[in-house]
N, C-alpha and C positions, 0 to 999 in steps of 0.2 A: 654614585649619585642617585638619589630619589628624585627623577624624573617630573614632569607632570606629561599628561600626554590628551590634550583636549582634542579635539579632528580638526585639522586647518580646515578654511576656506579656500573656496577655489578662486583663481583670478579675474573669474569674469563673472561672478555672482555679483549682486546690487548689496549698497552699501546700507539700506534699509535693511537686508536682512542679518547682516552683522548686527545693528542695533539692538534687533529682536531677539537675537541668540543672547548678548548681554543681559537682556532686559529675564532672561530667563534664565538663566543659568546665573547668578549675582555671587559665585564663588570663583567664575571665572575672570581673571581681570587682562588678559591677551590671548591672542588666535595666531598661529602663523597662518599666512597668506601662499599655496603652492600653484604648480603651472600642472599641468595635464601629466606629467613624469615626477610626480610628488617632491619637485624641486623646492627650498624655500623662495620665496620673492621678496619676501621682508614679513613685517609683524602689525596689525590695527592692536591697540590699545583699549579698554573700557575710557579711560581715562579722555583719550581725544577724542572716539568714536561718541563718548556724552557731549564733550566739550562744542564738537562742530554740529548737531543736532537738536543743542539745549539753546540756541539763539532765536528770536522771532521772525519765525517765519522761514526757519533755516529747513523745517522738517520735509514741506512743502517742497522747497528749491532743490533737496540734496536725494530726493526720495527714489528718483529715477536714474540716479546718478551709481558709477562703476562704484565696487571697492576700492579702487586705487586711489582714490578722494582720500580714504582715512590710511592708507599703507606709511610706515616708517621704512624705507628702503635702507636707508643706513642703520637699521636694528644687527647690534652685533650676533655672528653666527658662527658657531665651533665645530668641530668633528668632536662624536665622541669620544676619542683617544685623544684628545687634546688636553694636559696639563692642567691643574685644577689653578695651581699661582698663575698661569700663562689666562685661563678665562678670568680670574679675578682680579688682577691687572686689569684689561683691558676693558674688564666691566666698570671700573673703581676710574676710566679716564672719561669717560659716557659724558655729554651734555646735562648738566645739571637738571635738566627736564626730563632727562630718561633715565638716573641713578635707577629708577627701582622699578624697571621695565624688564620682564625675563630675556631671557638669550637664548634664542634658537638653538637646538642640536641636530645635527644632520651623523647619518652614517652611510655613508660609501657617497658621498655628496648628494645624497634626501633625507628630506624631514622625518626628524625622528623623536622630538619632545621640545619640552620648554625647562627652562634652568632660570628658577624665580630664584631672587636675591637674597631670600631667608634661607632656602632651600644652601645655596652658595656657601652662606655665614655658616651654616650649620657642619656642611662640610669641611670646609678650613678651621673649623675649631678643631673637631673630630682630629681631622689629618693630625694637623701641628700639634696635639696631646698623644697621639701614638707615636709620631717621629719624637717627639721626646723624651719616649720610652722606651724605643726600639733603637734611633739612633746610635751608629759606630762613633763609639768616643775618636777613636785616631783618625778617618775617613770623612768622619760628618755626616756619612751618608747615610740614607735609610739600609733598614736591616732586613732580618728573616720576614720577620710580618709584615712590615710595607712590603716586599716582596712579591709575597705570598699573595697579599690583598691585589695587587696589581696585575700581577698574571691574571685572577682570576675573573678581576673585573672585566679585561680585555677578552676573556674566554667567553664570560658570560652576556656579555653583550655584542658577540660574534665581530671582534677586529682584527682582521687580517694582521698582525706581526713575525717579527724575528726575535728572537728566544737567544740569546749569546750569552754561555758560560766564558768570564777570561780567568786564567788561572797563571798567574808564574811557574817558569819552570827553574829549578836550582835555585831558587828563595832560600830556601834550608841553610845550602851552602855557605849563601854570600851573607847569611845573619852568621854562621858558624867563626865566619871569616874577620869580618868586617864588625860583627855588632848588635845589638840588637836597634840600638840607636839607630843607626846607621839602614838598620831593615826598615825600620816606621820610615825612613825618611820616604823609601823605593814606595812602600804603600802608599803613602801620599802623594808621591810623584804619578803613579798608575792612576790614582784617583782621580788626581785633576788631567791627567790627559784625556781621559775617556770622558770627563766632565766636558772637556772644552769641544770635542769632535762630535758631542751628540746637539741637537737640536730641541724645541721645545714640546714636540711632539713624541717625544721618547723618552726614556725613563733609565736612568743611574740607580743600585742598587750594591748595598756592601754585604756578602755574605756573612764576611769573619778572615781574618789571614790573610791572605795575600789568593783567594776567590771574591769575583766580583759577577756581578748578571745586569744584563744592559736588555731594553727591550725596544726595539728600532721599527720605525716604517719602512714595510718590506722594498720598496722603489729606490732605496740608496744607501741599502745597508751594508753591501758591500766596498762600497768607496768609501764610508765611514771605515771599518773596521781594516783597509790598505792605510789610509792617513794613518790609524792608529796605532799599526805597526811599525810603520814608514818613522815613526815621532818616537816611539816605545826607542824602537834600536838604536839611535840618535844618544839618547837622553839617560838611557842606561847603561851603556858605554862608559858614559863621564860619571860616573859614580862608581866605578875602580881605579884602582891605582894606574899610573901609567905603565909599569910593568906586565900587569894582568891583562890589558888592553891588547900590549904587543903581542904578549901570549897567548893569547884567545882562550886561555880557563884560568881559575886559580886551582891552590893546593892545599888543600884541609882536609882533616881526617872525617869518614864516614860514619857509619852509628856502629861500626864494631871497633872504631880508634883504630884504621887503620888509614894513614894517609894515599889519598885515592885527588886524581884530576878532576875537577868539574869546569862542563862547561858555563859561560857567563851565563847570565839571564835570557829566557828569552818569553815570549807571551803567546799561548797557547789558546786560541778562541775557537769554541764549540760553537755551534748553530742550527738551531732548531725550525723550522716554517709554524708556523702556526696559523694556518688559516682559519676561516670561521668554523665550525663545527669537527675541527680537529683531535680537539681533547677535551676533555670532561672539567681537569680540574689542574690546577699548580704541582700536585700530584704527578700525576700521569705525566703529564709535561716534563718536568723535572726529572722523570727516570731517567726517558730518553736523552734529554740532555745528559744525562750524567753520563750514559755510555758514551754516548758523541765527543763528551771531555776525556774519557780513557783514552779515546782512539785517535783526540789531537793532543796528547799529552806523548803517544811514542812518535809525533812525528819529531825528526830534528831541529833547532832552531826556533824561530815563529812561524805559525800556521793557521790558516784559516782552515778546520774542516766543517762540510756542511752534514747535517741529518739523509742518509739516503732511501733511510725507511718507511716506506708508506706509514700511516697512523690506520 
């Protein structure tokens, strides 16, 4: 997102001098308002700050008086890693007074820019014409290049995440087995579980096959990805026969046509930290994941393995 990034005001500056800053700067049309630890507090407006000062007599009365006079405390306020549908939703429910008022950005919970409503449009166009090119027909979900773009924006504007390659293991098989039919189904089924366990501050993304990449807020990503498993093994299960169930593998031949045991399915999740100034780029990031995937792909079963290598 293209930003703007005006210097807030402080909370205990006179609201004459916001006036004045309007009155001179006339390309800007809102300030965030911060506290001494560049918190936001809310948003002044050109819009009211003329409004309450253009009355008779009002200039005199309000001259000596705080900022907090012209403050919109209920100006809505996002983390940069927050969802572009999830900010424009909540922008798009705003009091008909404030439709076309910017939205605060905060990162690590301080003021970090302003997110004006063209600026918004502009992005959700953007977005929704590359998802519609990049889009996985079977999954729905965004592809390589939303991906790509995603990682990188979270890199480049320094937000702490979690990087999660998941990957099926004996996919192969149970399509050899079962179907191809029958494989789309498992794809869409994985899809919308990881759909349903993530939140709106985090990010769904479809590789290709039966590889997907999830990118989480590091404070609960691990109890994300137990649920996922905890559901995975449940729900994959019932998508073999009952005999293969009791069995705990099926029987299909492997790529030299020789009939060999496999085990069921099971779901293999890599995990990368990615804190701020960790990696460079989607790039760099993605290596290391990929080793991290080699090294949960020999464990047995499902697995959570983490990154244990410094960056």
């Amino acid at each position: 997102m293209n930003l703007e990034h005006p210097e807030p005001v402080h909370i205990n500056c006179m609201a004459l001098d916001v006036l004045t800053r309007f009155r001179e700067y006339e390309n800007i049309t809102a300030l965030a308002v911060v506290n001494d630890d560049m918190q936001a507090i809310g948003l002044v407006t050109r819009r009211e700050t003329l409004a309450i000062f253009g009355h008779k007599f009002s200039h005199e009365l309000n001259r000596k008086k705080s900022v907090e006079i012209l403050i919109n405390s209920q100006a809505k306020s996002f983390d940069i890693s927050t969802d572009i549908d999830v900010i424009s939703q909540h922008m798009t429910e705003r009091n008909e007074s404030d439709h076309f008022d910017p939205a605060i950005i905060t990162r690590d919970g301080l003021y970090y820019g302003l997110l004006s409503v063209i600026t918004l449009l502009k992005t959700m166009t953007d977005i929704r014409l590359q998802q519609a090119y990049d889009c996985n027909p079977l999954s729905h979900l965004p592809g390589n290049n939303s991906i790509n773009r995603e990682i990188d924006f979270r890199l480049q504007n320094e937000v702490d995440f979690m990087l999660v390659y998941a990957d099926l293991d004996s996919f192969k098989a149970y399509n050899d087995c079962y179907g191809y039919e029958r494989g789309d189904r498992i794809i869409q089924m994985v899809a919308k579980i990881l759909s349903d366990e993530i939140d709106e501050q985090d990010f769904l993304g479809h590789v290709g096959g039966d590889d997907f990449v999830l990118i989480l807020h590091p404070n609960d990503w691990r109890k994300k990805l137990e649920s996922i498993l905890t559901i995975f093994s449940a729900e994959s299960r019932m998508m073999y026969h009952q005999a293969d169930r009791q069995r705990g593998y099926i029987i299909t031949e492997d790529r030299q046509g020789q009939e060999q045991n496999f085990a069921l399915m099971s779901l293999s999740l890599a995990v990368v930290s990615c804190p701020p100034k960790s990696f460079v780029s989607h790039i760099t990031v993605s290596e290391v994941a990929s080793e991290v995937k080699h090294l949960a792909k020999n464990e047995p079963g499902n697995s959570i393995v983490v990154n244990r290598r410094t960056s």
